[in-house]
Every structure is written in structure tokens, then in C-alpha cells.
DSSP file (Angstrom, degrees, kcal/mol; ACC not computed):
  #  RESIDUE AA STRUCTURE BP1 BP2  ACC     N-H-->O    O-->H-N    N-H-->O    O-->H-N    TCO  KAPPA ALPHA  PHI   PSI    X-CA   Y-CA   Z-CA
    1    1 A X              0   0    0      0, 0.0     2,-0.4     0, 0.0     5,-0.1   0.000 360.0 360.0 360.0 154.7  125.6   75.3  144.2
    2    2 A X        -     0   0    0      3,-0.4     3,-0.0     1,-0.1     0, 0.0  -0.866 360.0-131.2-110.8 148.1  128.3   73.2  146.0
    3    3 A X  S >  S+     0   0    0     -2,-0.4     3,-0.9     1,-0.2     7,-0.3   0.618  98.2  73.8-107.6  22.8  131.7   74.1  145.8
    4    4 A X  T 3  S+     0   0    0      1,-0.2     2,-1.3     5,-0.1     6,-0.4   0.940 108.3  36.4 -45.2 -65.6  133.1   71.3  145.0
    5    5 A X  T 3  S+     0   0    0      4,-0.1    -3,-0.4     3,-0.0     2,-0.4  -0.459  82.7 108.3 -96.6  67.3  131.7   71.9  141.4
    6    6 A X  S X> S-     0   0    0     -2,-1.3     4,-2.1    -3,-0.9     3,-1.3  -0.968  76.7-136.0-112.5 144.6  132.1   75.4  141.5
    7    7 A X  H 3> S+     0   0    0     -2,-0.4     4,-1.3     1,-0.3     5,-0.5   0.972  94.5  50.0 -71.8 -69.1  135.3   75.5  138.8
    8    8 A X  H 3> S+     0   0    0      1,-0.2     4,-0.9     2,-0.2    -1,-0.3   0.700 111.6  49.9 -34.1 -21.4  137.7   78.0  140.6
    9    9 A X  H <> S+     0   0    0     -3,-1.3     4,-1.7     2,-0.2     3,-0.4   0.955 113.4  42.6 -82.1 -62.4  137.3   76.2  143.4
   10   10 A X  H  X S+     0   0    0     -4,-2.1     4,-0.5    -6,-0.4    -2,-0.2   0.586 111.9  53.5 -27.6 -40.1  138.1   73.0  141.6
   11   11 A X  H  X S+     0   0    0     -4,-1.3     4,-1.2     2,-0.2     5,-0.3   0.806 110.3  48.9 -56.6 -53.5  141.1   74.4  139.5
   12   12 A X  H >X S+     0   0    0     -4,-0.9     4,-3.4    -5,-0.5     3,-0.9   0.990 108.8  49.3 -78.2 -48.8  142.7   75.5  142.4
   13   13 A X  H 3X S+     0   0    0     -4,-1.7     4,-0.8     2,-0.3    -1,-0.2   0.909 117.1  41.4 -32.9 -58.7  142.4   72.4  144.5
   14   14 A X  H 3X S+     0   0    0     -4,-0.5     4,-0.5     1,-0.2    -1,-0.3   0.493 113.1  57.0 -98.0   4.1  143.8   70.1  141.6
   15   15 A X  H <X S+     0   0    0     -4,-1.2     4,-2.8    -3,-0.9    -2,-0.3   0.684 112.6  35.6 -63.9 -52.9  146.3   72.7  140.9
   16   16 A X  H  X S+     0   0    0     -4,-3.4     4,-0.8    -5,-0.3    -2,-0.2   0.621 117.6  55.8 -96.5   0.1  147.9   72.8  144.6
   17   17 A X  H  X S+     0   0    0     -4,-0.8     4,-2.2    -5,-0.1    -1,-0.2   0.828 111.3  46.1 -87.9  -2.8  147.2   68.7  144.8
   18   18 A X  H  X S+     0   0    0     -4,-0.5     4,-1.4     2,-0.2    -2,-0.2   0.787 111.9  50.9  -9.6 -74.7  149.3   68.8  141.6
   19   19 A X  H  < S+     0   0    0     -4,-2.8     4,-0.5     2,-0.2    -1,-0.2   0.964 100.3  60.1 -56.6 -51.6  151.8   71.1  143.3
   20   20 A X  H >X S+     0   0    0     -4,-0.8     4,-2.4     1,-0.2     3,-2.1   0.971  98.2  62.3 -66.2 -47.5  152.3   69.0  146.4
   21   21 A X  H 3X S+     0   0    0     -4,-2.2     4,-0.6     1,-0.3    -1,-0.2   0.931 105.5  47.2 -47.6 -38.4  153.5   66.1  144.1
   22   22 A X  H 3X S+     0   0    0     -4,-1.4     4,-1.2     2,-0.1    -1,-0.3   0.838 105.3  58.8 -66.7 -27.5  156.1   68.1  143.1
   23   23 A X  H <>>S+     0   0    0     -3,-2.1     4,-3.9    -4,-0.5     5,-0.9   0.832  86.6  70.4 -54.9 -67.8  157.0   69.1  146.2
   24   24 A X  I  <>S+     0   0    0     -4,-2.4     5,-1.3     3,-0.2    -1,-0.2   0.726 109.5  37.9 -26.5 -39.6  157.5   66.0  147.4
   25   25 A X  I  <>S+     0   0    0     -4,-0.6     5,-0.8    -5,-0.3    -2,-0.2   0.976 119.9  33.8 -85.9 -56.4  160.6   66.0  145.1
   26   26 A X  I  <5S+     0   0    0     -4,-1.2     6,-1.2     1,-0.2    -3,-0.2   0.775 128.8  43.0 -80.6  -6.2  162.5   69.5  144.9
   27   27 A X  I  X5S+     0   0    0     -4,-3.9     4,-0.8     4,-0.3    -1,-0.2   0.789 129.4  22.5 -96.2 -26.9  161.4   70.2  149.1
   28   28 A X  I  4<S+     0   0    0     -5,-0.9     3,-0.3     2,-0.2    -3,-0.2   0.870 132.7  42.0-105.9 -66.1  162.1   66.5  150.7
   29   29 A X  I  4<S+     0   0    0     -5,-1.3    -3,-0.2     1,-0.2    -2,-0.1   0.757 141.4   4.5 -58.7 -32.1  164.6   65.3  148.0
   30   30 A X  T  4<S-     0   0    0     -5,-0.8    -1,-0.2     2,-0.1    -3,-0.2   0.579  95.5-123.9-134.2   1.3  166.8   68.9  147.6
   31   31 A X     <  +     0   0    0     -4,-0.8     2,-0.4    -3,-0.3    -4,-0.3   0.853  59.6 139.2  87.9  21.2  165.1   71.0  150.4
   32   32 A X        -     0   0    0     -6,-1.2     2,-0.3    -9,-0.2    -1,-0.2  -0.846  46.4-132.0 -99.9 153.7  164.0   74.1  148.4
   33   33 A X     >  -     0   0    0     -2,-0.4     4,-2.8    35,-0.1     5,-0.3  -0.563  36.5 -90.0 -73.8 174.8  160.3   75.4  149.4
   34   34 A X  H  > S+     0   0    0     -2,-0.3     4,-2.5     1,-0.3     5,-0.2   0.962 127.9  46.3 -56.7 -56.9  157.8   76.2  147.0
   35   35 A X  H  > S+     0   0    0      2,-0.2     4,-1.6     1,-0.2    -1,-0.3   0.858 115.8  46.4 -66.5 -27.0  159.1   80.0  146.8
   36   36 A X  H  > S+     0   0    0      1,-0.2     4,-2.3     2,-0.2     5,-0.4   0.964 109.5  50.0 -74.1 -55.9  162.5   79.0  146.5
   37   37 A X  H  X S+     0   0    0     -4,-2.8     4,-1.1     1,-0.2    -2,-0.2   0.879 113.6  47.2 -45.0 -49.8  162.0   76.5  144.1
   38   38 A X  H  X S+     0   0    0     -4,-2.5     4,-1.2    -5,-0.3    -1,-0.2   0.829 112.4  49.1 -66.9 -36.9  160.0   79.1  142.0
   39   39 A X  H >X>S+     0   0    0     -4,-1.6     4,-1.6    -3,-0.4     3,-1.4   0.989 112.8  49.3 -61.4 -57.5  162.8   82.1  142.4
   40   40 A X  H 3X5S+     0   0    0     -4,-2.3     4,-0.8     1,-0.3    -2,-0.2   0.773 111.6  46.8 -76.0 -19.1  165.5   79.7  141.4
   41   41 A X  H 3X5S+     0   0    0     -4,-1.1     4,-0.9    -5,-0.4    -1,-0.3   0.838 114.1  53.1 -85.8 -28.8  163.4   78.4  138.2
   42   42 A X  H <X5S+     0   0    0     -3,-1.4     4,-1.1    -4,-1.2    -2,-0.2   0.880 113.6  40.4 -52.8 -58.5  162.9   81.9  137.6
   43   43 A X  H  X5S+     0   0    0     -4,-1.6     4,-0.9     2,-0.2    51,-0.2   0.447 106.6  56.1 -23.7 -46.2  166.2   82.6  137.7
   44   44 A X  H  <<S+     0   0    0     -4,-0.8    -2,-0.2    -5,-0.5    -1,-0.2   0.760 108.4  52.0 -92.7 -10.3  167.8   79.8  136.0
   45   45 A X  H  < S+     0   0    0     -4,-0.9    -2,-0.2    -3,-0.2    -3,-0.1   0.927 127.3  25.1 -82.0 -84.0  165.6   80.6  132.8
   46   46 A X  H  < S-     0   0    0     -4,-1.1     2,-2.3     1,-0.1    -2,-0.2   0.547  83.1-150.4 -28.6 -41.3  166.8   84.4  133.1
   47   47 A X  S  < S+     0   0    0     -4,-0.9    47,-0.7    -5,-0.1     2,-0.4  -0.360  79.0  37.3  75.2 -51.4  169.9   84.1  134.8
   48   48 A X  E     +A   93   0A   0     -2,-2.3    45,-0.3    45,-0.2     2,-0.2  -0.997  64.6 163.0-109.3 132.2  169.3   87.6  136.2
   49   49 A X  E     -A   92   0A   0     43,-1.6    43,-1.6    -2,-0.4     2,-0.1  -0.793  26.0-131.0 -81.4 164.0  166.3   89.5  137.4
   50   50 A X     >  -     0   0    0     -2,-0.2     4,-1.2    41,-0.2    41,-0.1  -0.362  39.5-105.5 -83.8-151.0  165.2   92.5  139.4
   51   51 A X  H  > S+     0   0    0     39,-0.2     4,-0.9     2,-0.2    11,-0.1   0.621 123.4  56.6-108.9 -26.8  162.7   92.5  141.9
   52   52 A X  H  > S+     0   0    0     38,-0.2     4,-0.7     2,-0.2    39,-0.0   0.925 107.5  51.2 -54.5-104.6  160.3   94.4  139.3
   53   53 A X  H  4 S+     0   0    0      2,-0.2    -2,-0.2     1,-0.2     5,-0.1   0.557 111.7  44.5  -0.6 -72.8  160.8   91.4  136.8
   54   54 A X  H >X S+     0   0    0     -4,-1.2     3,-3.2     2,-0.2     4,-0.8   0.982 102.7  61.1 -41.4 -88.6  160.0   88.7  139.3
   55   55 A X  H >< S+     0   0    0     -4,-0.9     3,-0.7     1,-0.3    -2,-0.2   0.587 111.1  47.5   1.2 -68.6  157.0   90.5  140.6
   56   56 A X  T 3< S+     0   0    0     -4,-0.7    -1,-0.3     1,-0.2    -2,-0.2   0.354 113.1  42.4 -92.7  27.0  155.8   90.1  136.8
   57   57 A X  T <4 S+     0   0    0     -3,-3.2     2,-0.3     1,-0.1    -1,-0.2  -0.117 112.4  54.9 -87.8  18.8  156.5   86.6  136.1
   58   58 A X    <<  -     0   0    0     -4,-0.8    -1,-0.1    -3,-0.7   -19,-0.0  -0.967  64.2-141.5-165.4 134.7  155.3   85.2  139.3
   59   59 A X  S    S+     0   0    0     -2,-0.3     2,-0.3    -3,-0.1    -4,-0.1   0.110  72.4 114.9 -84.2  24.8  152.4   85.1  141.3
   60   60 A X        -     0   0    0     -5,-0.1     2,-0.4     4,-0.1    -3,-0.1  -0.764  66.2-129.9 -95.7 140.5  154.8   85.3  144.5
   61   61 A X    >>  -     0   0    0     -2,-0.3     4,-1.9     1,-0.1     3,-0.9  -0.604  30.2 -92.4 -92.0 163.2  154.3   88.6  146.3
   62   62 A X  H 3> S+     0   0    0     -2,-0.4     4,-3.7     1,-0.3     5,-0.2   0.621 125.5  52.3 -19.5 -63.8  157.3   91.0  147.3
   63   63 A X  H 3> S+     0   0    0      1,-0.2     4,-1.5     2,-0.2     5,-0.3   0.972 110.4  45.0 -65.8 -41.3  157.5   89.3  150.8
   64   64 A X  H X> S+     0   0    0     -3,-0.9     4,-1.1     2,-0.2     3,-0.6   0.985 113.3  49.7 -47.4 -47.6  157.8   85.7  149.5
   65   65 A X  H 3X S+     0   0    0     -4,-1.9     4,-1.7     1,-0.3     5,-0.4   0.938 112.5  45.4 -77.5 -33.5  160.0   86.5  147.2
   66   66 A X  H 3X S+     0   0    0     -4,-3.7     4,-0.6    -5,-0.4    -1,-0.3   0.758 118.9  43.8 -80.6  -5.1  162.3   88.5  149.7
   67   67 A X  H <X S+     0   0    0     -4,-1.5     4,-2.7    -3,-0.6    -2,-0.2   0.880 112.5  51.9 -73.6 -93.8  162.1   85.7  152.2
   68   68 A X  H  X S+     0   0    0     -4,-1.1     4,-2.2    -5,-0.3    -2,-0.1   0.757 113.3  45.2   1.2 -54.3  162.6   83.0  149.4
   69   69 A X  H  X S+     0   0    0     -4,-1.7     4,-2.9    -5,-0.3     5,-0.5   0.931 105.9  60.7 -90.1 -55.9  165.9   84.9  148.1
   70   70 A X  H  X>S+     0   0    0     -4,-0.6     4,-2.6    -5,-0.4     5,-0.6   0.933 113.9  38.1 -31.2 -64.2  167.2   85.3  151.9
   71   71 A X  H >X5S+     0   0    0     -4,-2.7     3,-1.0     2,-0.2     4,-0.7   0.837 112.7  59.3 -34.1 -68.2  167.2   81.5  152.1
   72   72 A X  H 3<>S+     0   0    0     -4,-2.2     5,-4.1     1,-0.3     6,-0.8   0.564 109.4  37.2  -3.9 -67.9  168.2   81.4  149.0
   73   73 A X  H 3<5S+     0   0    0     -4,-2.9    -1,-0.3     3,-0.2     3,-0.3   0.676 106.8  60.8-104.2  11.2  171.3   83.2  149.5
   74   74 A X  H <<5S+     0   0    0     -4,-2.6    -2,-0.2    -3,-1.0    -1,-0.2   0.688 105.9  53.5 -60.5 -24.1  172.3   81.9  153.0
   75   75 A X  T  <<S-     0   0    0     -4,-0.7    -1,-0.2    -5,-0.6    -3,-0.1  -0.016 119.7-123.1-107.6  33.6  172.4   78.6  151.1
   76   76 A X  T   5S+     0   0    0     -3,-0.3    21,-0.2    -5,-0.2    -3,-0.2   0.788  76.8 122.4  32.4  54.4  174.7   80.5  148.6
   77   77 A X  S   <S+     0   0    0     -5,-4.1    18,-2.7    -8,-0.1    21,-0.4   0.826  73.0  19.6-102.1 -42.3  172.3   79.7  145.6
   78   78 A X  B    S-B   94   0B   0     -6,-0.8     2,-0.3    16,-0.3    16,-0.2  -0.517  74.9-134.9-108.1 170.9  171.4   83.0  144.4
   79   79 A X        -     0   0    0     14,-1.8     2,-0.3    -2,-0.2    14,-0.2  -0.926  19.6-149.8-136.5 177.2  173.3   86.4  144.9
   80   80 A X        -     0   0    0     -2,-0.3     2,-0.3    12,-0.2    12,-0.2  -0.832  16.0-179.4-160.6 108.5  171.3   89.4  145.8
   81   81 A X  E     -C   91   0C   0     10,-1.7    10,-3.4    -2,-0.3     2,-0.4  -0.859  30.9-135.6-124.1 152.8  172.1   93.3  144.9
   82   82 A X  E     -C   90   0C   0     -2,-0.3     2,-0.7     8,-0.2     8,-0.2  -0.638  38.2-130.4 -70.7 149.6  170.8   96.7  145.5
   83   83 A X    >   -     0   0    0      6,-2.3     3,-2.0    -2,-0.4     6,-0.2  -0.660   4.1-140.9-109.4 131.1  171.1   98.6  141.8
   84   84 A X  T 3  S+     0   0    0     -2,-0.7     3,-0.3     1,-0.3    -1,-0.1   0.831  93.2  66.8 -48.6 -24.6  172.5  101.6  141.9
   85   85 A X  T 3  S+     0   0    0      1,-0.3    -1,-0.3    -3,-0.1     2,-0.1   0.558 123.5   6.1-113.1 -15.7  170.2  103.1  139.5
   86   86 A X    X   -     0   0    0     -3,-2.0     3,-5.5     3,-0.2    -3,-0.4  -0.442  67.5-155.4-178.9 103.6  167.2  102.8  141.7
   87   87 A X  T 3  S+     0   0    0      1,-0.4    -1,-0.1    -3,-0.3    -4,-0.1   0.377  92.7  71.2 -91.4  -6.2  167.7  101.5  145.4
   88   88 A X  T 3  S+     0   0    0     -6,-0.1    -1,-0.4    -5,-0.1     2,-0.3   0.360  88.3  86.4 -16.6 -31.1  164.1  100.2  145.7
   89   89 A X    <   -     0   0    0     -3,-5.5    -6,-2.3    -6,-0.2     2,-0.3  -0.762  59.8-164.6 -81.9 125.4  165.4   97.3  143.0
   90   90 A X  E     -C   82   0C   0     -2,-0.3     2,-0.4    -8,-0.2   -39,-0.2  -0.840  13.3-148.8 -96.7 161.3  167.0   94.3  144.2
   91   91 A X  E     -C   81   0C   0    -10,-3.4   -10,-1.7    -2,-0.3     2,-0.4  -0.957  15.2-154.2-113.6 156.1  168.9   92.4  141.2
   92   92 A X  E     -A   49   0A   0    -43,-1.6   -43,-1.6    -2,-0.4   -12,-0.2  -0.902  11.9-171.4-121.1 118.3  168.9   88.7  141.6
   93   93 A X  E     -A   48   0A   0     -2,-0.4   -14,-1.8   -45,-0.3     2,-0.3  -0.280  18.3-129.5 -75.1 158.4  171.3   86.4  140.3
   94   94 A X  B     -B   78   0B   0    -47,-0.7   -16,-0.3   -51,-0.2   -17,-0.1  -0.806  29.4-131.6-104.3 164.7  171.5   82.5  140.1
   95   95 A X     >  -     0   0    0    -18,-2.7     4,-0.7    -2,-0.3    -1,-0.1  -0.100  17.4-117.6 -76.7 178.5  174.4   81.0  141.2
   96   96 A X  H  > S+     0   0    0      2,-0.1     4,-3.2     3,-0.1     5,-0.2   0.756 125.9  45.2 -86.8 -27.7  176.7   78.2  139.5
   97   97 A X  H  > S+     0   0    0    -21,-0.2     4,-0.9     2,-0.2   -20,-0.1   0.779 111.4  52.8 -70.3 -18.5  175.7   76.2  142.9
   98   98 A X  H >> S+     0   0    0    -21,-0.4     4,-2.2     2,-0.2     3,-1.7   0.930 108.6  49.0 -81.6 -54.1  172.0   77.2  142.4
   99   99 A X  H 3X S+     0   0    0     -4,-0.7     4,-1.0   -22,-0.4    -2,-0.2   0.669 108.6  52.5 -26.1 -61.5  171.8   76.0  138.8
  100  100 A X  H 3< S+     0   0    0     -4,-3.2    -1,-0.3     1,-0.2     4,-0.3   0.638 113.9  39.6 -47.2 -31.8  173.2   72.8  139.5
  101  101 A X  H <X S+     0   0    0     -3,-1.7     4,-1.6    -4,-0.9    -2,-0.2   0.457 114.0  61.6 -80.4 -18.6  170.9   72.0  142.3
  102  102 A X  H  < S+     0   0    0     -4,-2.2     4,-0.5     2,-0.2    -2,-0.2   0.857 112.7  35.7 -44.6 -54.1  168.2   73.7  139.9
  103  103 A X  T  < S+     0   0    0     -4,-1.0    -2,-0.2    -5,-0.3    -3,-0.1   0.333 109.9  61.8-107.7   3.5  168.7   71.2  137.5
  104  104 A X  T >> S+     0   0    0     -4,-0.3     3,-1.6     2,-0.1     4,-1.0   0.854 115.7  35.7 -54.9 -79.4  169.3   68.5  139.8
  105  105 A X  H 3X S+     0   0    0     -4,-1.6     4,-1.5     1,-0.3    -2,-0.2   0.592 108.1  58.5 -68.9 -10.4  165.9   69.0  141.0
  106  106 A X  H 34 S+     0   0    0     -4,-0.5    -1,-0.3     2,-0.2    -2,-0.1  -0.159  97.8  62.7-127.8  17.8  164.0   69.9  138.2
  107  107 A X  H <4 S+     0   0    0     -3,-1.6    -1,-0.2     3,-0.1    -2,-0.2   0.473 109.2  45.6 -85.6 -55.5  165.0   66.6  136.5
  108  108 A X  H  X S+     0   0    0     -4,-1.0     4,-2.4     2,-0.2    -2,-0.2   0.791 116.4  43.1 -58.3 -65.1  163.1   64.9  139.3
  109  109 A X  H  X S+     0   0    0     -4,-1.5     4,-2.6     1,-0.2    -3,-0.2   0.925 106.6  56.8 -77.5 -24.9  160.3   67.1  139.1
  110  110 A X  H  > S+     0   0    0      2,-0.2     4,-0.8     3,-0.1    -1,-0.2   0.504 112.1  48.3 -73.2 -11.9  159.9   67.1  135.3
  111  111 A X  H  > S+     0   0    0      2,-0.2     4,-4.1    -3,-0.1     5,-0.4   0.784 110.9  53.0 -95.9 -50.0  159.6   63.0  135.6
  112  112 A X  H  X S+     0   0    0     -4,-2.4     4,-1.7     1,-0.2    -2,-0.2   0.898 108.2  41.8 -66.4 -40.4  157.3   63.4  138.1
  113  113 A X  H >X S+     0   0    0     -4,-2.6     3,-4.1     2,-0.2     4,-0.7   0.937 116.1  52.8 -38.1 -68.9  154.8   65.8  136.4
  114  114 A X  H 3X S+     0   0    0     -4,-0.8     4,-1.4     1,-0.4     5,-0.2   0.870 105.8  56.5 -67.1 -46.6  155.2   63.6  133.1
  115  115 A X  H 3X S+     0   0    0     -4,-4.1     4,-0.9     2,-0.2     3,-0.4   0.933 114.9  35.2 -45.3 -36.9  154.4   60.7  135.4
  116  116 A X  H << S+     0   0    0     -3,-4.1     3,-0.5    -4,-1.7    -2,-0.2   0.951 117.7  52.4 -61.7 -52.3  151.0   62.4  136.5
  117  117 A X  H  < S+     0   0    0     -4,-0.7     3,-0.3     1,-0.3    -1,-0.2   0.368 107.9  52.5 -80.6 -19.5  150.5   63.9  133.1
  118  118 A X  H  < S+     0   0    0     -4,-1.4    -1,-0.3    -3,-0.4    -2,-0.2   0.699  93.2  72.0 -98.3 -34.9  150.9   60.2  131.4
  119  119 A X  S  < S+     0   0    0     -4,-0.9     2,-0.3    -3,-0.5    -1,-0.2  -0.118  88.1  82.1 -84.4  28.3  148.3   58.6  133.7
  120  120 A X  S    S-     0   0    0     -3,-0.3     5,-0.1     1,-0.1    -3,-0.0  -0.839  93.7-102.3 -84.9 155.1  145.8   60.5  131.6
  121  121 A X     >  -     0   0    0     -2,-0.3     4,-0.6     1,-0.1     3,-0.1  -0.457  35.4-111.2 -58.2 166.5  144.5   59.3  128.2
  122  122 A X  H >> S+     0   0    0      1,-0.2     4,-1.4     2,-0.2     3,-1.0   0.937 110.4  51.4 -36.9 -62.9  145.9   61.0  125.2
  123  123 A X  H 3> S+     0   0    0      1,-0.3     4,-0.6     2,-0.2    -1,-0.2   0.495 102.8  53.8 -86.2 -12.4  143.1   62.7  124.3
  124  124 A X  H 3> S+     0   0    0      2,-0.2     4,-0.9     1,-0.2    -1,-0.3   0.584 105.5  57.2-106.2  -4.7  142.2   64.2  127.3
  125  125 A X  H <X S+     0   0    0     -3,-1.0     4,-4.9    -4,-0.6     5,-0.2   0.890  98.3  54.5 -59.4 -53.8  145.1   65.6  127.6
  126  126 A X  H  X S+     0   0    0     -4,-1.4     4,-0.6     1,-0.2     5,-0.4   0.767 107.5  51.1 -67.6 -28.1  145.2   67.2  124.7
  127  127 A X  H  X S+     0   0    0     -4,-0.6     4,-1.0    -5,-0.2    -1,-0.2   0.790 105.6  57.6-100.2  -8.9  142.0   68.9  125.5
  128  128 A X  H  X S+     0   0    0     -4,-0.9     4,-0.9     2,-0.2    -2,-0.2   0.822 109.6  45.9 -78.5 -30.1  143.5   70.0  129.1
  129  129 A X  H  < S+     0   0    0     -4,-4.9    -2,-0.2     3,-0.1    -1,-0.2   0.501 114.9  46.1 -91.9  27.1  146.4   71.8  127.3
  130  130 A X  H  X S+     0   0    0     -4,-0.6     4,-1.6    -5,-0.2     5,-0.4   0.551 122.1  39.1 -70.9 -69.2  143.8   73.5  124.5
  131  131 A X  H >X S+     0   0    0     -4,-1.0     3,-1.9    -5,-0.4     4,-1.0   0.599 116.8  45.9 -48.4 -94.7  141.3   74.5  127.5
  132  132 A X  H 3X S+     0   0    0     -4,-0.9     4,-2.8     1,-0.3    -1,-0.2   0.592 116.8  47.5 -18.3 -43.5  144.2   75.5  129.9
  133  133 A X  H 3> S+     0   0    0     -5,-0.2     4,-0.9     1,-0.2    -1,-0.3   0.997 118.3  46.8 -63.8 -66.4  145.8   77.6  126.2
  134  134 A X  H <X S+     0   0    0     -3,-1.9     4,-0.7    -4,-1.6    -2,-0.2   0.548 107.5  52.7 -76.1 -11.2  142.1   78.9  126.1
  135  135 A X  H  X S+     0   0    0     -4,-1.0     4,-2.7    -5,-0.4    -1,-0.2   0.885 110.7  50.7 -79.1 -62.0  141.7   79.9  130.0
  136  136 A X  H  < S+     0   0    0     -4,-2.8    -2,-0.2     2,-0.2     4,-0.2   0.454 109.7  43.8 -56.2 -18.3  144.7   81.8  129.7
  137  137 A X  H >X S+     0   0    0     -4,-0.9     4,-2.2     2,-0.1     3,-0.6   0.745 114.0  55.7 -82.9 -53.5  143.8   83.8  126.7
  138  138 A X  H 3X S+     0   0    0     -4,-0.7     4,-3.7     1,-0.3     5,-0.4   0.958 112.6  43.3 -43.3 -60.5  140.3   84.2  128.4
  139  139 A X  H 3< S+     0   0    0     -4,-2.7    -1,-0.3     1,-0.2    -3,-0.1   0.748 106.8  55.0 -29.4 -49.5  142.0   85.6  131.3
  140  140 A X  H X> S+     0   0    0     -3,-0.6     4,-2.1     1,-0.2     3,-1.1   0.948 107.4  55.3 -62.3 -53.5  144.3   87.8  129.7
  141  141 A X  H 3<>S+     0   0    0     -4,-2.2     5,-5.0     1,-0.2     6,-0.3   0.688 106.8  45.4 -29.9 -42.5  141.3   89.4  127.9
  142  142 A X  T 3<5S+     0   0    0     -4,-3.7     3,-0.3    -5,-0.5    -1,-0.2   0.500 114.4  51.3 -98.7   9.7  139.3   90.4  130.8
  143  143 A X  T <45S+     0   0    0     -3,-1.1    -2,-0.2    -5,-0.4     2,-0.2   0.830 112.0  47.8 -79.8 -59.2  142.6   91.7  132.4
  144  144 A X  T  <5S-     0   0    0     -4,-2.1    -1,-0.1     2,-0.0    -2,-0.1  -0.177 123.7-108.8 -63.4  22.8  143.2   93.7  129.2
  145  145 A X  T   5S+     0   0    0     -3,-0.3    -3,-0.2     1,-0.2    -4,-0.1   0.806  84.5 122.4  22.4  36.6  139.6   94.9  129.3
  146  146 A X      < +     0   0    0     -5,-5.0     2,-1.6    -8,-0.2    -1,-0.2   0.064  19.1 124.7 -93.9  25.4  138.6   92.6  126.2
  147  147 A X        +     0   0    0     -6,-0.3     4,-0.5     2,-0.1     3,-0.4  -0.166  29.6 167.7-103.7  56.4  136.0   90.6  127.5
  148  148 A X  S    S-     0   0    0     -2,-1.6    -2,-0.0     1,-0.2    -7,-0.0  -0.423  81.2 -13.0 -65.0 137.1  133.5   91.5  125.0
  149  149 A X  S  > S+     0   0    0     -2,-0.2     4,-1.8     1,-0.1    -1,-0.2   0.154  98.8 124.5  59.7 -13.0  130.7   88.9  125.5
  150  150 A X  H  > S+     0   0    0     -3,-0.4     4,-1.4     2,-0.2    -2,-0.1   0.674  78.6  38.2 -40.5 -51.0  133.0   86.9  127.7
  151  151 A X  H  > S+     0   0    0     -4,-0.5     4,-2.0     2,-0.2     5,-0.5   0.950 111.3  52.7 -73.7 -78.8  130.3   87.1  130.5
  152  152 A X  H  > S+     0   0    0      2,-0.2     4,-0.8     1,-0.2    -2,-0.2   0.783 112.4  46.8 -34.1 -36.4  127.4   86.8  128.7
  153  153 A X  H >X S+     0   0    0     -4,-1.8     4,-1.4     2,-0.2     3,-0.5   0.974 113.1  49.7 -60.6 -63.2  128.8   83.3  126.9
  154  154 A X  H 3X S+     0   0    0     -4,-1.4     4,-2.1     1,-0.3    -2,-0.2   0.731 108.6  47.0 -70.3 -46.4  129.8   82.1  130.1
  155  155 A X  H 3X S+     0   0    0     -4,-2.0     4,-1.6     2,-0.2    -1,-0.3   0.873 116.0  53.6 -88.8 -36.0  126.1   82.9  131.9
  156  156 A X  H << S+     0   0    0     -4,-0.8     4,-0.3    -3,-0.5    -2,-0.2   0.981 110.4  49.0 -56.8 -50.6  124.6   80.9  128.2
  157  157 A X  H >< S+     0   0    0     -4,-1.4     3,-2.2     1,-0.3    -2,-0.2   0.940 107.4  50.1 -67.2 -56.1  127.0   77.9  129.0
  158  158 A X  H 3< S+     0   0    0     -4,-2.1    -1,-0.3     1,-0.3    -2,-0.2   0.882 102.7  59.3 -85.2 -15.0  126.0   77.4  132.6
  159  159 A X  T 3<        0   0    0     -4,-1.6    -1,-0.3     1,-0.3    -2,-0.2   0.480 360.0 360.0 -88.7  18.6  122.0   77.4  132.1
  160  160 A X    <         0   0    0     -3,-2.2    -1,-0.3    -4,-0.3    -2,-0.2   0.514 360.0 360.0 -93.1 360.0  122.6   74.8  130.1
């Protein structure tokens, strides 16, 4: 097997060149990195988190994300507290100045995806978000210990 067509490899690959096109907008056009950019979207959906919260909405781990928010708030975008209630929790806040630059960039980045996303046919769109919908259930399942047969389908599929 090559691993060019081995799929994880392939997903991840057209995921992160995917990513960098985005990049291109909220990092050269407003300056954010990839972890900032992700806290502050995080953030601007929530308005508040903890450090808990993030953790499970985001693949970033505990030092990206404290790195990320340091930036974050030197560039006075976020605010950043210990909580009283358990001094292991940071809480994080967005700012009014992160929002606006949130939604500055994410204007920018939401044309550019749609641009990517447009240069496909319809139809095959529509059947990358139904696989993508259906990846993500798969996923959840074998997370969740559900994968009854999951493996065994999957080993039918490829000797074909």
C-alpha cells in the first residue's frame, strides 16, 4: 500500500492544505495563528469558557491553548482568570476588541472556504458533507465503544 491512498493519510493532508488557505487570511491579513484563531472562535461562539470546556471542544492541547490565550491577551483580545472555585481552571473570556477582529476575520475566512467549497460540483459536495456527517458518527461510535461490526464492514469494503 502507498500512503498516498491510505485515507487518514489523505484526510489529513487535504484537511491541513485546506487549513493553510485559511490561514492565509485570519494569520497574514489580521495576524492571529492557527491556535489563536481557534480560541477566539471558540470564544466568540461561548463568550466564556474554562480551560476544561476548551480542552473538550478543541483538538488544541493544554499548552497550545495556554500559549494561544497568552498572545491572546497581550494583544488585549481575550481576558484570562483563575476561578476561585478550583485554581487548576483558567476562565477565558473574549473581549469587545477580540470579537470585532473575530468577526473581521472570519468574514474573510468564511468567503474563502465558500470559495474552495464552490469550486466543487454540487453533487459532490453534497456527498462530502453526508460522508464527512457519516465519519463523524462512525467515530463517535468507536469512541463510545459502539463499533459493532464497524471493523468487520470496513475489512468487506477494502477487499473489494
Amino acid at each position: 500500500m502507498r500512503i498516498e491512498t491510505f485515507f487518514p493519510y489523505r484526510l489529513a493532508v487535504i484537511a491541513e492544505a485546506f487549513s493553510r488557505q485559511l490561514v492565509e487570511v485570519y494569520g497574514r491579513e489580521h495576524g492571529l495563528s492557527r491556535e489563536e484563531w481557534r480560541l477566539l472562535f471558540l470564544l466568540e461562539d461561548a463568550g466564556s469558557l474554562n480551560s476544561l470546556q476548551i480542552s473538550q471542544r478543541t483538538s488544541l492541547d493544554k499548552v497550545q491553548v495556554s500559549r494561544a490565550a497568552t498572545r491572546l491577551e497581550a494583544k488585549k483580545l481575550i481576558t484570562r482568570e483563575i476561578l476561585s472555585t478550583d485554581r487548576r481552571l483558567r476562565q477565558y473570556s473574549i473581549t469587545d476588541s477580540g470579537s470585532a477582529l473575530f468577526k473581521a476575520a472570519f468574514s474573510g475566512v468564511a468567503a474563502r472556504a465558500d470559495e474552495i467549497l464552490c469550486a466543487m460540483p454540487e453533487a459532490d459536495l453534497a456527498a462530502l458533507q453526508k460522508g464527512l456527517a457519516a465519519l463523524d458518527k462512525a467515530v463517535a461510535q468507536l469512541s463510545n465503544g459502539k463499533a459493532d461490526g464497524l471493523q468487520s464492514g470496513l475489512a468487506s469494503r477494502e477487499d473489494h
